[in-house]
N, C-alpha and C positions, 0 to 999 in steps of 0.2 A: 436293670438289664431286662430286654423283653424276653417274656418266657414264655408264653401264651402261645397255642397251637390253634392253627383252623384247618378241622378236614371237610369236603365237600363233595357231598357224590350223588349223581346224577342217575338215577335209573332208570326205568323201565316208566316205570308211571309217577315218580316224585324225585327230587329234589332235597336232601338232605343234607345239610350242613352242623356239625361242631366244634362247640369251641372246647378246648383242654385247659390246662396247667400242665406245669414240667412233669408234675407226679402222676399224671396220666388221670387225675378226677377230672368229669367233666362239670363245666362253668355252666352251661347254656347247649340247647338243639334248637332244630326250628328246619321245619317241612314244608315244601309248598308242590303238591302236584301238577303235574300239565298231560295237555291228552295226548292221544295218537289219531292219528285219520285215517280211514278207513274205505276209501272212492272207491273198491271194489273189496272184492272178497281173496285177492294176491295180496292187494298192495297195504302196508302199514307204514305210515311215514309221522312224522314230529316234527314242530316249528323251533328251529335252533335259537331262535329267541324265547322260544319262552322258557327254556334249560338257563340261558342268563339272566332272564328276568328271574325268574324260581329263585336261582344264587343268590342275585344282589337282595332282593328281598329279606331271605332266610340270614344273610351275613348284618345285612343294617337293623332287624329283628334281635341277635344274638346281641351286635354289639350295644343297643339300648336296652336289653333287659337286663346284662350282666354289669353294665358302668364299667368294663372293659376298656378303657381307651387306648383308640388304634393303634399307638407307639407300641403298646407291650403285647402286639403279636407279633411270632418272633418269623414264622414260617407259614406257608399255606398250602396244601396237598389235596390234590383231586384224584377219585375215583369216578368211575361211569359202566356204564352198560358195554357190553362190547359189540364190535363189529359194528357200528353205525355207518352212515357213509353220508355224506355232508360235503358237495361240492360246495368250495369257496371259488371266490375273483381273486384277482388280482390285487386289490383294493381291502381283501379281509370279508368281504358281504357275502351273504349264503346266498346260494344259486338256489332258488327254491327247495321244500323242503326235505330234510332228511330222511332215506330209505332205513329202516330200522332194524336190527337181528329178526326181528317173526317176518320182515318182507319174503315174500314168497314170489316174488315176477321174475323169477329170472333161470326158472329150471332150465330152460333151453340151454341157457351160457353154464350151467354147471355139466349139462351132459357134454357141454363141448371142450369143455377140459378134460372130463373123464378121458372122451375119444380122443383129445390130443395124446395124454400120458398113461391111458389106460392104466395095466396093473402097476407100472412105475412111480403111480401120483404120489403115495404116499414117501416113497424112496426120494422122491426131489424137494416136495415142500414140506416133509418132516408130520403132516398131517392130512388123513380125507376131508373131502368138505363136509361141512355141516352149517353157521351160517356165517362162513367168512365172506366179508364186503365185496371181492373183486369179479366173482359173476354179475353181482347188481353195476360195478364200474361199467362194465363189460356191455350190460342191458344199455347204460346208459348211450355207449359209444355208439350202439347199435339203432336205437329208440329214439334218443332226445342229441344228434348228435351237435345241434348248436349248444346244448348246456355244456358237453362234454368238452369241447373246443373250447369256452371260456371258463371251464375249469381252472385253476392255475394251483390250486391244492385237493384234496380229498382229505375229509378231518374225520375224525371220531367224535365222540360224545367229550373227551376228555382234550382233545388235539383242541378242539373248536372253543373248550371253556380255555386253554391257558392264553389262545388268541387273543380272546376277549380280555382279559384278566393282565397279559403283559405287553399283548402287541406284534411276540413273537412266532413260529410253526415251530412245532417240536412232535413228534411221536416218540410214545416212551417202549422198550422193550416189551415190558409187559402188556398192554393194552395191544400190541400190533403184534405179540407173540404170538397170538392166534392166525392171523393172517398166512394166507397161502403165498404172499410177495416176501415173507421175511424169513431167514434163516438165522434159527436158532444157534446154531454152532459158532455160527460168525460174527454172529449180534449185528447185521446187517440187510441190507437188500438181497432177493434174489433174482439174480439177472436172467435165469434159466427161466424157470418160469413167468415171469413178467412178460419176457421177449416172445416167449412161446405165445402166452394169448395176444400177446398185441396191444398191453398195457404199458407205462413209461414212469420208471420212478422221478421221472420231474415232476409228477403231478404229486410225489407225497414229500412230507414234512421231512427237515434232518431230524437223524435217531437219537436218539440218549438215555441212558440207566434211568430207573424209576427214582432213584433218591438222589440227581442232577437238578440242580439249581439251573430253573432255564433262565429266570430273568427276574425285573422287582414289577410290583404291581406299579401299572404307570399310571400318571396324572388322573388320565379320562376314565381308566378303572377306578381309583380310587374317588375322584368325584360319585361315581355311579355307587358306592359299594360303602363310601365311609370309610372306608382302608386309610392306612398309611399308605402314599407315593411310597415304593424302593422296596416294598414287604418283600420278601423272596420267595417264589413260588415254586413246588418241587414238583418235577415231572412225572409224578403219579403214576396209575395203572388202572387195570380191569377191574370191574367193581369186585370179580371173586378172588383175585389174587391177593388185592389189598384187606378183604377181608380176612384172611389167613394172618396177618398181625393182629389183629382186633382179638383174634381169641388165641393167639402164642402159639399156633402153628409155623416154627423157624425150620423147623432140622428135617431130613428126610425119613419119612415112614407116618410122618402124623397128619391127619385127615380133618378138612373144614369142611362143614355141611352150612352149605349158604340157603338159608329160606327166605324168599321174597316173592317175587311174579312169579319163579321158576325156583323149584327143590335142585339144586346141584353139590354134587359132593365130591370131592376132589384130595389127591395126595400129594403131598411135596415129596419131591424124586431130586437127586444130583445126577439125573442122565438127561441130557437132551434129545437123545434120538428117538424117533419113529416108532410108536408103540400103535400096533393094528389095533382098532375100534377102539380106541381111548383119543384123546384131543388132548395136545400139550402146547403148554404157553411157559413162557420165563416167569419166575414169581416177581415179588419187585424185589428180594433180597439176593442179594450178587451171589453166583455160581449155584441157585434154586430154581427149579422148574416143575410146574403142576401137572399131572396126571390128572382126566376129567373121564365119567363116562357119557357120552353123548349121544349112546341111541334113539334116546326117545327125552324130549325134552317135555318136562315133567310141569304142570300149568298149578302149582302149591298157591300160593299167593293171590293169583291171578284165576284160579279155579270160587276160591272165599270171595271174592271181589262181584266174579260172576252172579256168584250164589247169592250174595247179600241182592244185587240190584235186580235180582228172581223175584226173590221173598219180597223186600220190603222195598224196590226201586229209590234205593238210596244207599250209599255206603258212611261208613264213618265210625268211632271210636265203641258209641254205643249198641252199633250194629252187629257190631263185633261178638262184643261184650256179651248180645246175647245169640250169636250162634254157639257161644262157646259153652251156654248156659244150656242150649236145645240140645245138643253134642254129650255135656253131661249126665243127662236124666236118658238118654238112649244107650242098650246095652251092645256091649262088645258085640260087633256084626251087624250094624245097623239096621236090626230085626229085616236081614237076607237082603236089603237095599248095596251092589257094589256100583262105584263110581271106576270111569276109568278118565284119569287126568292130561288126555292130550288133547287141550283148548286150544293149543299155540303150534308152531312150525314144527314141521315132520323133519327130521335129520336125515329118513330115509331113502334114498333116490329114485325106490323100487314102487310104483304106487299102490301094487298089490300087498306090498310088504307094511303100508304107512299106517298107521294106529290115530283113529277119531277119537274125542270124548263122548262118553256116554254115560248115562243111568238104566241100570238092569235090574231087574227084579220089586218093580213099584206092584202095588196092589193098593188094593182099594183104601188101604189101613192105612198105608204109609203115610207117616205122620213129617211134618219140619223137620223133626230132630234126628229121622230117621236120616234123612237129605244133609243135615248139614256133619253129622258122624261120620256119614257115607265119605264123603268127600275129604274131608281129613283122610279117613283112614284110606282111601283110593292112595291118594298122596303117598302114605308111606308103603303102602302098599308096593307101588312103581318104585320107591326110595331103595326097596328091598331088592326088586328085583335089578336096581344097577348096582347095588353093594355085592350081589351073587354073580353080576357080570365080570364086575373088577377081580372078584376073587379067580374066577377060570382063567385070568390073564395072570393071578401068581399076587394078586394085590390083597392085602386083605386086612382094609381098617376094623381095629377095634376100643375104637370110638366115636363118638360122631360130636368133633367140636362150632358148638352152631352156632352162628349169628344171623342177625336179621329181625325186621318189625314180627314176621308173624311168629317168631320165639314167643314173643308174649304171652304166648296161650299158654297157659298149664296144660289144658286137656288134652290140648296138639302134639304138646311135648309128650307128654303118657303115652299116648297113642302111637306115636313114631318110636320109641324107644321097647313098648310090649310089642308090636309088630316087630320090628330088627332084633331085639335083644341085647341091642350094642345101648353102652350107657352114653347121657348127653352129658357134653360139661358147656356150662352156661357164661360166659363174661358178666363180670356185673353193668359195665357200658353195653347197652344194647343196642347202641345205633348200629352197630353195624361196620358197612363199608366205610361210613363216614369217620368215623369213631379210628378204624385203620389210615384211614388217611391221613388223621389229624398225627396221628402214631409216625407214618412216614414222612408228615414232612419235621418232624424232630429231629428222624433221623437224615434226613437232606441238609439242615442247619447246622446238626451237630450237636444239639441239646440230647439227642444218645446217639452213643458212640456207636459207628459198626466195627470196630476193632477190638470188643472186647467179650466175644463171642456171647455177644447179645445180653449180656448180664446185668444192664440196668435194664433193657427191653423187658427183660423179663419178668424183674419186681417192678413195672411198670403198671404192666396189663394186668389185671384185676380179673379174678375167675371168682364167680359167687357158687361152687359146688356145680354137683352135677343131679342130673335126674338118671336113677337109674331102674332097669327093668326089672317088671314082674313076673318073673319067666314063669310061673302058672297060665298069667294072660295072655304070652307068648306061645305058650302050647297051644292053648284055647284058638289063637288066629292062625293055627297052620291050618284048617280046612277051609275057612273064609279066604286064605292069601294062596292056596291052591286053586279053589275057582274064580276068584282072580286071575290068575296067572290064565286058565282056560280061556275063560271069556276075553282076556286081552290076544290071546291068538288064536281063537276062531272068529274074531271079527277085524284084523286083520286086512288090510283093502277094502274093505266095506263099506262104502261112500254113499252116501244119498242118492238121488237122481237129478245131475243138473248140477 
């Protein structure tokens, strides 16, 4: 009987795929990155083919290193990046390429929603904006409007791989939970707001629960991919949602801290409604919804990424290996060097209000290692200050359950945990989102049950302990994470020239 799990998730800068067993050990990984384009200083966009290509790759990699054969997987479940925007034809082809969550071209069409529903927006679409797809729709109707006209879908990162992979459209709850077009309450479209901008739900996919079996992997996937023809593919979710299985965040009150391109840390809630300055999406587990703080979207990941292609114009495993080395031998406070980690898209609509990345306090001394502490510790830094946001709204985790590639670090983990104070608990699968997906599509198949309040889910998931704080070193960075806190808000609008 096939038992064999594949999860696969798509993110921000990589492509990751796992394979499982029923008892949730993983068999095999396998990553293959793809880039973003950059034609101006708004726009960020990605080629929908190479998120397929990355897949089939990383899938015909797993199944020849593991001697897996295709019949005994049993299921397939994808996660992705959220809010992408990927016109399709009629025909299934991408209309050139993908506008991406950090796209920034379309402020004009977000101010014009404000001014449509002003202080109501959050009352109708159950969230404010920050960077859901339908302004960039919006840009498009306005900008490019023959693409828009031959439109005949709008996909996600996740919508766009089940196409590929079955044939069929589907958007899953979770992934489009964020969207300003969908209501939470109803698990459906929102007509009010769609009609109001002047958008048309015939352009999106039919809905379905994240652990819906949309369809089997067909012919031309499984030639591409090595698959079995008929695999059943589960309709996934948002790459943060799905990672809240990956490390046993099921029930309401318990907190996933996702690190990748972006630090996000988020709560499972049983309410669906309208929470001011938090962002809420369905989780992919039926009658579960996430609580997010999304003031300032935090560039963790993707700040190290930066940094590496600084220092040594290259990134990669060993590069890593030794920021993490330079991070060590520098002392708590990165002898006065603070980072401040907004490399990526501003949430806030205000431009006076919007926060740049920077480096403050270099001197002639300042060594690498000063640079690359700095930047960890900026990260949690910022980490801290949305854990103090959440808490003023009545939320208040006390724990930070994390997954993600840059977990790996020891030193990062130290350093986020004496900063917060909050202890980490670690999975022993470290993939990630990937690793969650593989988890969800079990439970789409039915290899775990959801009727049995999660109690094989549970001795499924694998926790290798936690990292916990040195609240001496925690005292030590309350004057470093108070001018922190300064210098993130007297620079504030502070923009370049130009």
């Amino acid at each position: 009987m096939a038992s064999k799990l594949i999860g696969i998730d798509v993110g921000t800068s990589r492509a990751k795929t796992v394979l499982i067993d029923g008892s949730g050990d993983v068999i095999s990984t396998a990553t293959c990155s793809h880039p973003t384009y950059m034609p101006d200083s708004f726009r960020r966009e990605q080629n929908a083919e190479d998120w397929w290509h990355g897949t089939v790759a990383n899938i015909r990699q797993m199944l020849s290193e593991s001697s897996v054969p295709p019949g005994e997987v049993a299921g397939i479940s994808l996660s992705g990046q959220g809010c992408a925007c990927q016109p399709v034809s009629r025909d299934g082809e991408p209309l050139g390429k993908a506008i991406i969550w950090t796209d920034e071209r379309a402020h004009a069409e977000q101010r014009r929603v404000r001014e449509i529903f002003g202080g109501d927006l959050g009352g109708v679409t159950g969230n404010d904006i920050y960077d859901q797809p339908e302004p960039r729709m919006m840009w498009l109707r306005e900008h490019e409007p023959a693409r828009y006209s031959d439109t005949d879908c709008f996909m996600t990162t996740v919508s766009y791989l089940i196409l590929k992979l079955t044939g069929k459209r589907a958007a899953n709850h979770s992934d489009w939970g964020f969207h300003l077009s969908f209501d939470r309450k109803r698990l459906d479209w929102n007509e009010e707001f769609v009609g109001a901008v002047g958008l048309s739900t015939d352009k999106f996919p039919p809905l379905a629960a994240p652990t819906t079996i949309i369809g089997g992997v067909s012919e031309w996937a499984a030639a591409q991919t090595g698959l079995k023809a008929g695999t059943p593919v589960v309709a996934g979710g948002q790459d943060s949602t799905v990672s809240a299985l990956a490390v046993g965040a099921l029930f309401p009150g318990q907190s996933v801290y996702m690190r990748g391109t972006t630090d996000l840390i988020s709560i499972c809630t049983d309410r669906a409604d309208y929470a001011p300055g938090l962002y809420t999406t369905c989780a992919v587990l039926p009658g579960l919804f996430m609580n997010y703080d999304m003031s300032e979207v935090i560039a963790a990941g993707g700040s190290i990424t930066w940094l590496a292609q600084r220092l040594y114009h290259r990134t990669g495993t060993e590069v890593y290996k030794e920021i993490d080395r330079l991070s060590e031998g520098t002392p708590p406070g990165a002898s006065g060097v603070i980072f401040l980690p907004y490399l990526l898209i501003s949430t806030n609509p205000d431009p006076a209000m919007q926060r740049k990345g920077g480096l403050y306090g270099l001197s002639i001394s300042s060594a690498d290692g000063d640079l690359c502490r700095a930047v960890m510790e900026g990260s949690a830094f910022a980490l801290r200050e949305a854990i103090e946001r959440m808490a003023s709204a009545g939320i208040n985790p006390t724990e930070l359950r994390a997954t993600g590639g840059p977990t790996q670090s020891d030193i990062w983990n130290r350093i986020t945990v004496d900063v917060t104070g909050l202890p980490m608990i670690l999975p022993v699968a470290r993939a990630g989102a990937a690793y969650g997906a593989a988890l969800l599509a079990g439970l789409g198949v039915g290899i775990y049950p959801l009727d049995d309040n999660y109690a094989t889910l549970k001795r499924v998931i694998k926790l290798s302990g936690s990292v916990e704080p040195d609240m001496q070193r925690h005292a030590a960075y309350e004057a470093v994470y108070a001018a922190f806190c300064r210098l993130a808000h007297a620079t504030r609008g502070l923009q370049s020239p130009g």
